[in-house]
DOLUMMAR-279740 format. One line per field, with one value per atom (N, C-alpha, C): residue in three letters; atom name; x, y, z. Coordinates in Angstrom, 3 decimals, always signed. Last residue first. Layout:
<nodes>
code: c(ala/...)
site: c(CA/...)
east: c(X/...)
north: c(Y/...)
up: c(Z/...)
</nodes>
This chain:
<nodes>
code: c(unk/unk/unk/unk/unk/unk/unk/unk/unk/unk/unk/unk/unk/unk/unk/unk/unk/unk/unk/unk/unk/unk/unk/unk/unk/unk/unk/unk/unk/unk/unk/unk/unk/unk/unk/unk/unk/unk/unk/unk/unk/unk/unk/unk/unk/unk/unk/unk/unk/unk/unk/unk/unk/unk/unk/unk/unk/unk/unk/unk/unk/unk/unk/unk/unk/unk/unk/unk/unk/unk/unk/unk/unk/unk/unk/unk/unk/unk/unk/unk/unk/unk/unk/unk/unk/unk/unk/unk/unk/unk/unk/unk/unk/unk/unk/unk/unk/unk/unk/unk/unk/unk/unk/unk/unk/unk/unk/unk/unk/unk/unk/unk/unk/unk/unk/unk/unk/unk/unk/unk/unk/unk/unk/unk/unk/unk/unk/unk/unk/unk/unk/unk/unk/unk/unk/unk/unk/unk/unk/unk/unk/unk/unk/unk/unk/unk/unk/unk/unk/unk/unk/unk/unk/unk/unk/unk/unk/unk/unk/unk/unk/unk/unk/unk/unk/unk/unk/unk/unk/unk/unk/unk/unk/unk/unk/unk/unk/unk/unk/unk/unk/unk/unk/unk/unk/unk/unk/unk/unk/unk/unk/unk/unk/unk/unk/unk/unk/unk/unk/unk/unk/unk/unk/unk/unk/unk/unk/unk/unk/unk/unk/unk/unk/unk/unk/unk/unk/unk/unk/unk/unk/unk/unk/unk/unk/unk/unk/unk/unk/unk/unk/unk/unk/unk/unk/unk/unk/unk/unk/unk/unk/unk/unk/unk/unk/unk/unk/unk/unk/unk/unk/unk/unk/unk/unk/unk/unk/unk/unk/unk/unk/unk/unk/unk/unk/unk/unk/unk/unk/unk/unk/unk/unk/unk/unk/unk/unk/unk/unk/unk/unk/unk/unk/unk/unk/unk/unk/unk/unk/unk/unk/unk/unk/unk/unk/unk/unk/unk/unk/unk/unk/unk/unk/unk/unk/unk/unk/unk/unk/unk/unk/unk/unk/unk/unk/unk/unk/unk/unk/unk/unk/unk/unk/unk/unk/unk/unk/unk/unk/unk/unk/unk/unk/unk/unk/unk/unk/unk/unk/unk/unk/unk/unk/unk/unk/unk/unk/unk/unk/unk/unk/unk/unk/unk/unk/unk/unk/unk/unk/unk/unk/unk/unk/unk/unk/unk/unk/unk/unk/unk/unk/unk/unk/unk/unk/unk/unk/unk/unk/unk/unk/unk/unk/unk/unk/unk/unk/unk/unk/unk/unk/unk/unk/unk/unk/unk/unk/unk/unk/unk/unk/unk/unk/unk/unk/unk/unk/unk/unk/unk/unk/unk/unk/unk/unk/unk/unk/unk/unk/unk/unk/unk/unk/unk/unk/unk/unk/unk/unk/unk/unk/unk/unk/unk/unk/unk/unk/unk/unk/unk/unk/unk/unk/unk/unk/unk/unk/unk/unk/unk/unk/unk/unk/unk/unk/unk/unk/unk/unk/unk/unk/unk/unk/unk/unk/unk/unk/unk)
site: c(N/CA/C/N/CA/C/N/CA/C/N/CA/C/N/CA/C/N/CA/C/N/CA/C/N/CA/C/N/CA/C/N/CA/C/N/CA/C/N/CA/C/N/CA/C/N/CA/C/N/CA/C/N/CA/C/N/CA/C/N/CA/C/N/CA/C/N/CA/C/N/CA/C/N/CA/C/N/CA/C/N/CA/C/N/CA/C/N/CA/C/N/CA/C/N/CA/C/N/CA/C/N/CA/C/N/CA/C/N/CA/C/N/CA/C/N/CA/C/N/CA/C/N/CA/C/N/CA/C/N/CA/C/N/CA/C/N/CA/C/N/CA/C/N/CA/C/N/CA/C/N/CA/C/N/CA/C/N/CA/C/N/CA/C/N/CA/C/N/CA/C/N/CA/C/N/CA/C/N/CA/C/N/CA/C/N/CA/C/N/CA/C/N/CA/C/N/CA/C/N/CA/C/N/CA/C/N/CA/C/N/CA/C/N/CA/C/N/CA/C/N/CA/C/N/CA/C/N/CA/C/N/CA/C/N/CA/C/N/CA/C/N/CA/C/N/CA/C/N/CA/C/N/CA/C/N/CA/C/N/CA/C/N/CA/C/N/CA/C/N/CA/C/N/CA/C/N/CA/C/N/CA/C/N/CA/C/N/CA/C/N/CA/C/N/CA/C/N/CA/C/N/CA/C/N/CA/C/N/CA/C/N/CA/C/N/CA/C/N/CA/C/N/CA/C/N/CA/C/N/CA/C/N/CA/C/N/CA/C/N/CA/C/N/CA/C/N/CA/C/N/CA/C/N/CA/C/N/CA/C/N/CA/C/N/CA/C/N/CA/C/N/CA/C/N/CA/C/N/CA/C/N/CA/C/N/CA/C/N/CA/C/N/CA/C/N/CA/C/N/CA/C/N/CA/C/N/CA/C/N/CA/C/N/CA/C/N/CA/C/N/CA/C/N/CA/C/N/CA/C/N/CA/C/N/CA/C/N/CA/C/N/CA/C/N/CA/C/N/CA/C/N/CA/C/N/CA/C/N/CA/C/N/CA/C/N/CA/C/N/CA/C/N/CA/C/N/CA/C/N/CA/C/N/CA/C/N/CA/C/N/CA/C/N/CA/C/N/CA/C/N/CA/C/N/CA/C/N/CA/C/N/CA/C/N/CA/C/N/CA/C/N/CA/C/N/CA/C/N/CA/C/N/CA/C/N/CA/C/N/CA/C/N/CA/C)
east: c(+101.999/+103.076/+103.353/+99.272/+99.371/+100.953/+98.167/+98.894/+99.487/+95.871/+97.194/+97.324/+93.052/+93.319/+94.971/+93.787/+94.117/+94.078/+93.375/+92.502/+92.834/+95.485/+94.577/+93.321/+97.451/+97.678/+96.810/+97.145/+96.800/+97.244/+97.363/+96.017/+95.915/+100.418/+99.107/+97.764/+100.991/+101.524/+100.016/+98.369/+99.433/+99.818/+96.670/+97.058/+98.132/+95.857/+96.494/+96.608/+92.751/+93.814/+94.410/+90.581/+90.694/+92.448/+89.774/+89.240/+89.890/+91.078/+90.246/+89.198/+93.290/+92.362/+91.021/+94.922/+93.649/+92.877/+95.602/+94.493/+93.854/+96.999/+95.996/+94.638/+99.286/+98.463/+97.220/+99.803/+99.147/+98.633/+101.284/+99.854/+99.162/+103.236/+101.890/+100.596/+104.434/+104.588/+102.786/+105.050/+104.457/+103.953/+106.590/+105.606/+104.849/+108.944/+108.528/+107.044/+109.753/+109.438/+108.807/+111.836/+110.049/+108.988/+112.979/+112.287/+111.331/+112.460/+113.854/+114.131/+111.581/+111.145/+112.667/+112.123/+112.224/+112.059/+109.686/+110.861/+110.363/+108.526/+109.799/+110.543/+105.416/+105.879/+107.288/+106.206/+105.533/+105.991/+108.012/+107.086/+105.668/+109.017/+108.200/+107.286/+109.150/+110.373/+110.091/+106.900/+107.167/+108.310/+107.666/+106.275/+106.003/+109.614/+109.457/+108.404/+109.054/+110.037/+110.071/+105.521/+107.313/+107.251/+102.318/+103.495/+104.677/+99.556/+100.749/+101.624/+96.437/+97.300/+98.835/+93.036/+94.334/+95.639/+89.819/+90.667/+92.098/+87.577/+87.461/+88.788/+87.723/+86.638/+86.789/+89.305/+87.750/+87.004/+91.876/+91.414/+90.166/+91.695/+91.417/+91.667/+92.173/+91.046/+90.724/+95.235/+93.690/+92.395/+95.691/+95.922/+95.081/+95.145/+94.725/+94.760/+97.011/+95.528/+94.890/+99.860/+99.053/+97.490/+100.234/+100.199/+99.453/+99.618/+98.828/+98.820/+102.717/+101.887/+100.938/+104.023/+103.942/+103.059/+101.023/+102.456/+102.536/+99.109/+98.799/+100.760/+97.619/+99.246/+99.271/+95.258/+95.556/+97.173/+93.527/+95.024/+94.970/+91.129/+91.698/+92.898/+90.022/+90.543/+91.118/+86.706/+88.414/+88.363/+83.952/+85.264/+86.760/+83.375/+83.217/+83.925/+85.556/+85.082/+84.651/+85.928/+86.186/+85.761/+84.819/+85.198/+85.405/+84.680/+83.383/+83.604/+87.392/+86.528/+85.783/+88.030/+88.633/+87.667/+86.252/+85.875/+86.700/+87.424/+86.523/+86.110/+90.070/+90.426/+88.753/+89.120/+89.673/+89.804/+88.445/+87.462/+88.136/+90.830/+89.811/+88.289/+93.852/+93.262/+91.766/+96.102/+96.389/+95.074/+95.319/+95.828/+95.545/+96.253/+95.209/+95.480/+98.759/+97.581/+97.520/+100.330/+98.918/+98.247/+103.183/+102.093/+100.499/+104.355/+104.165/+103.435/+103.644/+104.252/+103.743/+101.159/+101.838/+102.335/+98.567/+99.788/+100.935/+98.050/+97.598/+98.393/+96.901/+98.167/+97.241/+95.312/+94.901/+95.985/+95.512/+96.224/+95.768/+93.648/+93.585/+94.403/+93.162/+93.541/+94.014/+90.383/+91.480/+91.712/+89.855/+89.722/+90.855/+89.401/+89.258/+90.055/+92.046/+91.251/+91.050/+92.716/+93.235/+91.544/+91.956/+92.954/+93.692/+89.230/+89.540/+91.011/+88.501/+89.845/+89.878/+87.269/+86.951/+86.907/+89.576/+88.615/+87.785/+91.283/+92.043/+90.859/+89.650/+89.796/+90.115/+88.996/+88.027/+88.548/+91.989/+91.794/+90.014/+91.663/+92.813/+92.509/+90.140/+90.156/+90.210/+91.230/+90.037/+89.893/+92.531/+93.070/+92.353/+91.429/+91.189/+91.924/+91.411/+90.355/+90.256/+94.911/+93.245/+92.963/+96.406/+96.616/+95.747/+95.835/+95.523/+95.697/+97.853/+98.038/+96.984/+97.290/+97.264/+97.028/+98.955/+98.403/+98.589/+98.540/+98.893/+98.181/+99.972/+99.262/+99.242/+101.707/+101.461/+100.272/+101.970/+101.297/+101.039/+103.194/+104.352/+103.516/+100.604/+101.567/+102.501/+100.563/+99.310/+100.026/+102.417/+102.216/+101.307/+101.841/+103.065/+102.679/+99.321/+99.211/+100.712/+100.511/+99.710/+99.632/+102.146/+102.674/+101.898/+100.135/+101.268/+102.446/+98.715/+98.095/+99.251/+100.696/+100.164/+99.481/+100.999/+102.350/+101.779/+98.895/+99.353/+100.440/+98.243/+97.110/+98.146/+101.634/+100.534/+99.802/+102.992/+101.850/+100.922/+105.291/+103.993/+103.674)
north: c(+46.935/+46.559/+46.637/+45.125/+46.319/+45.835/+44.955/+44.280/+45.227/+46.394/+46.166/+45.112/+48.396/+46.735/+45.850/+50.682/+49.997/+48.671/+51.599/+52.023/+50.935/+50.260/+49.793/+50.391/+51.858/+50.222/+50.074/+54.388/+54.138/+52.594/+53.564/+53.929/+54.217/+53.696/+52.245/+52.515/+55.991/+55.303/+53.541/+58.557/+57.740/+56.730/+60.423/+59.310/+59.051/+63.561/+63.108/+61.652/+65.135/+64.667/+63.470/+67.642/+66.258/+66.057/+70.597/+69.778/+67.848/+71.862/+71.711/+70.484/+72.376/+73.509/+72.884/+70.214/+70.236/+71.613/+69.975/+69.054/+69.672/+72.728/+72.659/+71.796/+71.316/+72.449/+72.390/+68.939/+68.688/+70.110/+70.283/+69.957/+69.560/+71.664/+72.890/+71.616/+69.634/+70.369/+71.429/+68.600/+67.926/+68.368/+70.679/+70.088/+69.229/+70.480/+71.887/+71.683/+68.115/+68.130/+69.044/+68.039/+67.639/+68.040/+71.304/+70.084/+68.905/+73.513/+73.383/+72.177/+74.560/+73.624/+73.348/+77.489/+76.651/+75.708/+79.990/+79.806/+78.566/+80.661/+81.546/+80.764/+80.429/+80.411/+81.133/+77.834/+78.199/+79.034/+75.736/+75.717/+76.518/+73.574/+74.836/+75.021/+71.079/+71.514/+72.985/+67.985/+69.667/+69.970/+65.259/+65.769/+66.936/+65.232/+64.073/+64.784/+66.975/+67.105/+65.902/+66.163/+65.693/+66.419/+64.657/+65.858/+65.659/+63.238/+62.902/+64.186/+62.237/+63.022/+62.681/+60.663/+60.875/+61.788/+62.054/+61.282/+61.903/+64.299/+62.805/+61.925/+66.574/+65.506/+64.126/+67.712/+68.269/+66.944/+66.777/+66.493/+66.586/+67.263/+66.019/+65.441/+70.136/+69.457/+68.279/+70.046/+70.595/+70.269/+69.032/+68.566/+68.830/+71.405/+69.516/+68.959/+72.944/+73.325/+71.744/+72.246/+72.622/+72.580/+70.970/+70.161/+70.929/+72.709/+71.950/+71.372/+72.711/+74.319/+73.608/+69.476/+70.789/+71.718/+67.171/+66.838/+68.397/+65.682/+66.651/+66.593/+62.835/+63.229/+63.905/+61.535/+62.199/+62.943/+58.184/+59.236/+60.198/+56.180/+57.188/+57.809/+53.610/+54.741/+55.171/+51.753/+52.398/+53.464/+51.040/+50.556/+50.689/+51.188/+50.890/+50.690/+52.914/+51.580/+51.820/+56.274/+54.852/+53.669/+57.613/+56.100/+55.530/+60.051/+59.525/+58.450/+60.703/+60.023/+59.501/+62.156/+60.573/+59.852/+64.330/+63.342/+61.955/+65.226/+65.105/+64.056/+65.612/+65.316/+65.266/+67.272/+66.130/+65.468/+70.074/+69.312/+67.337/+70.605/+70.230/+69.497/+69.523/+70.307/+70.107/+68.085/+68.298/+69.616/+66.479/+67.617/+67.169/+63.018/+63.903/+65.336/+61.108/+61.702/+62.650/+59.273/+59.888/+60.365/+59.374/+58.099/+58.826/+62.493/+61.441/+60.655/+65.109/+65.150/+63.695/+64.744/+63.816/+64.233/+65.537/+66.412/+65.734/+63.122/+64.341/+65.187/+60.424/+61.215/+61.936/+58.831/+59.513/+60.676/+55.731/+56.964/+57.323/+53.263/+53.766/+55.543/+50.535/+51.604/+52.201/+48.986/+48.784/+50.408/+47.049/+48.326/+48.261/+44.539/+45.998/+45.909/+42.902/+42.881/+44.577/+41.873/+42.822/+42.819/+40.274/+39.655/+40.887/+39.214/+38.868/+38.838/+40.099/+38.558/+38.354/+42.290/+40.819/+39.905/+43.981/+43.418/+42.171/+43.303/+42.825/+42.730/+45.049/+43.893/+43.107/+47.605/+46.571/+45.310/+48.540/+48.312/+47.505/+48.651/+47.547/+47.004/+50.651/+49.049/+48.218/+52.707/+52.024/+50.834/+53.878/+53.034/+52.458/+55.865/+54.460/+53.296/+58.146/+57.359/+55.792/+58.714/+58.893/+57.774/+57.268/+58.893/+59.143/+55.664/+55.962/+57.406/+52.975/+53.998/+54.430/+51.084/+50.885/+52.290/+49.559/+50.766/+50.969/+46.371/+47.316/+48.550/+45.037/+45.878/+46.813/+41.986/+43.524/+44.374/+39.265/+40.311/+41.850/+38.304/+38.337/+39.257/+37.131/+36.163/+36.779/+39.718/+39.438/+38.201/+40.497/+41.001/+40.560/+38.294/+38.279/+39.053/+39.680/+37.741/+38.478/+41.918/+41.517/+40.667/+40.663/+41.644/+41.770/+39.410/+38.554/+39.608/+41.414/+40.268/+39.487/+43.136/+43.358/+42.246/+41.084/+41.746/+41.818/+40.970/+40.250/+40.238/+43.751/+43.207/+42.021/+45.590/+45.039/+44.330/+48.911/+47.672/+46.982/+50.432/+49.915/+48.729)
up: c(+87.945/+88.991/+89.760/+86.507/+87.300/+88.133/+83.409/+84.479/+85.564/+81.986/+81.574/+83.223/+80.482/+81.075/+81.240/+80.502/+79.936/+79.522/+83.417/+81.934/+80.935/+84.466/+84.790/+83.760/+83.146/+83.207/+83.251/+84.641/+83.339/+82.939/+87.618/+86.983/+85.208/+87.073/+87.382/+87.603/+86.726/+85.771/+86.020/+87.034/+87.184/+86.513/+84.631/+85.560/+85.976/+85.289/+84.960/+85.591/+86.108/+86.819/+85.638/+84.708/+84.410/+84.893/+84.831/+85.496/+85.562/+83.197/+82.678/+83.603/+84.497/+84.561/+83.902/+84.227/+85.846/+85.394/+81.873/+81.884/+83.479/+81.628/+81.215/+81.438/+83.280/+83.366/+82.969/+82.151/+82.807/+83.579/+79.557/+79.375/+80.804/+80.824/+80.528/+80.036/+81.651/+83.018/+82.152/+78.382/+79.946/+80.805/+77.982/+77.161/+78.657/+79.602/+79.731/+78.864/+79.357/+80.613/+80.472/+77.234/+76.803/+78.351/+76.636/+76.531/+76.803/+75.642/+76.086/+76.798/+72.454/+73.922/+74.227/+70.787/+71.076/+72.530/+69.482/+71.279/+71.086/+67.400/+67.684/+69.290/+69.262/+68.114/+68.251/+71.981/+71.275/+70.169/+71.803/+72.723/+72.155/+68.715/+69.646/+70.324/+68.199/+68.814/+69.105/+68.053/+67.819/+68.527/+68.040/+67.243/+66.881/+69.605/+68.544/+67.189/+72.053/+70.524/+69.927/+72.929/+73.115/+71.983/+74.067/+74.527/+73.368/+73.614/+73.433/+72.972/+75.295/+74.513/+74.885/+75.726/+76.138/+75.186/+75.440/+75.304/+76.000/+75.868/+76.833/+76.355/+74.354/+74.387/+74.727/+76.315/+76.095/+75.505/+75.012/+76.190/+76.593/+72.573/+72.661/+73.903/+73.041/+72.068/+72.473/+73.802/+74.454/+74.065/+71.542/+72.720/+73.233/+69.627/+69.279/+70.656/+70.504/+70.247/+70.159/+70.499/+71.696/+71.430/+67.930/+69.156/+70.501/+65.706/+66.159/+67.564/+65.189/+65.700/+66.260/+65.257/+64.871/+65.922/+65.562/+64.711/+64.641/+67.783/+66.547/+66.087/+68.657/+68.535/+67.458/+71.442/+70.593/+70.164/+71.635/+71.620/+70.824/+72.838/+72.255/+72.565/+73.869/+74.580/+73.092/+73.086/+72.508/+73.482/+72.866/+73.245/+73.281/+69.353/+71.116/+71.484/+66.934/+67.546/+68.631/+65.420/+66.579/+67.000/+63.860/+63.284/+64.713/+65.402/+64.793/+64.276/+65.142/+66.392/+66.203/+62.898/+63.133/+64.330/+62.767/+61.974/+62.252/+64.864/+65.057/+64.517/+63.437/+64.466/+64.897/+61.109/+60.915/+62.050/+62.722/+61.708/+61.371/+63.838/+64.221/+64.020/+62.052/+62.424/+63.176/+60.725/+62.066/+62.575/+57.620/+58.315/+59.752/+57.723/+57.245/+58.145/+56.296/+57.068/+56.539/+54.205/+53.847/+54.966/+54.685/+55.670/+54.977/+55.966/+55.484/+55.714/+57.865/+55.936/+55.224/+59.829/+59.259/+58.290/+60.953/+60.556/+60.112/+63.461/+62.607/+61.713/+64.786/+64.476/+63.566/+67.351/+65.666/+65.795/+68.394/+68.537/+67.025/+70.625/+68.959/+68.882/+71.980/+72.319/+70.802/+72.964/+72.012/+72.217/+76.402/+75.356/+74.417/+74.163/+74.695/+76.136/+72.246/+73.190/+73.650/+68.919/+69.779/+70.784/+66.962/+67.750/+68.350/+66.290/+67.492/+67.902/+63.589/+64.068/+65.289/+64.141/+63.513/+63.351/+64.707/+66.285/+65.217/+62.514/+63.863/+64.925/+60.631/+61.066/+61.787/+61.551/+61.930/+61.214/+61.366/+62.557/+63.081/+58.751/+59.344/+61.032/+58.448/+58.017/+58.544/+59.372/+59.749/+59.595/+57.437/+58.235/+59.216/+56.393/+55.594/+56.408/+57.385/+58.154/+57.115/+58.550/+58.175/+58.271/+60.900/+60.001/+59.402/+63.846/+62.929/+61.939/+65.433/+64.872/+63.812/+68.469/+66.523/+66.135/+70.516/+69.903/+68.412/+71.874/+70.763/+70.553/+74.689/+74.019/+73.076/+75.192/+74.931/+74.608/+75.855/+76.771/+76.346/+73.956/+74.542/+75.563/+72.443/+73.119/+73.832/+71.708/+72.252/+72.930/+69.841/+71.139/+72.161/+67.726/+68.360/+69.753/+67.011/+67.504/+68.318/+65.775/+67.092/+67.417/+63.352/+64.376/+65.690/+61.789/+62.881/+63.956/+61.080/+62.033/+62.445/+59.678/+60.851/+61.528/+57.206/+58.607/+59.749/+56.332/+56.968/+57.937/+55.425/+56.142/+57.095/+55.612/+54.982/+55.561/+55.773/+56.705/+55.653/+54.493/+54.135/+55.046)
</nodes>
């Protein structure tokens, strides 16, 4: 459980040590949290906002297209987006939330099938098909300091 105050001293903290927080959203009541911290002024744009999906736990909200629309429509100005479907979802959501202009998140953390019945043999083999997909779809993968620089980050 994140409570209001944890979290504001959990960012202040990153924000002094340079970090950047990605603030996690599983539904949309977590919104909150996240208009408060821009309220407080204490996360700088772009705020970077990951909408997990498919979650057993943590009260999210299914891993499906209708929900994964409806999280966008909360976003704040100003936000890069993430998308991290959980399971079967991950390929279809991915692709999804490349189409509509955001960033995505690969790995056996989140699914252990490549596809149905055939295990990922790992994460590289997740990786290698999404940046498939992202040039078919027209959109080049960043590099590590072109995503710093989306980011507003510190470039190395």
């Amino acid at each position: 459980m994140n409570m209001r105050e944890d979290i504001e001293t959990y960012v202040t903290r990153m924000r002094e040590l340079g970090v950047k927080p990605e603030m996690e959203i599983y539904s949309h009541a977590m919104f909150r949290e996240v208009e408060n911290l821009i309220k407080k002024d204490l996360v700088e744009r772009p705020y970077y906002i990951n909408l997990v999906l498919g979650m057993a736990y943590q009260g999210a909200v299914e891993a499906t297209p209708k929900y994964l629309n409806s999280l966008i429509d909360f976003l704040p100005e100003n936000t890069i987006f993430n998308v991290t479907p959980v399971g079967t979802a991950q390929l279809p959501l991915t692709t999804m939330g490349m189409i509509l202009g955001g960033c995505i998140r690969v790995g056996m953390e989140d699914n252990i099938y490549y596809r149905r019945g055939e295990l990922v043999k790992n994460n590289a083999q997740f990786v290698a098909r999404a940046v498939r997909i992202a040039r078919e779809l027209n959109k080049e993968p960043a590099t590590p300091d072109e995503a710093r620089k989306i980011l507003g980050l510190k470039i190395s």
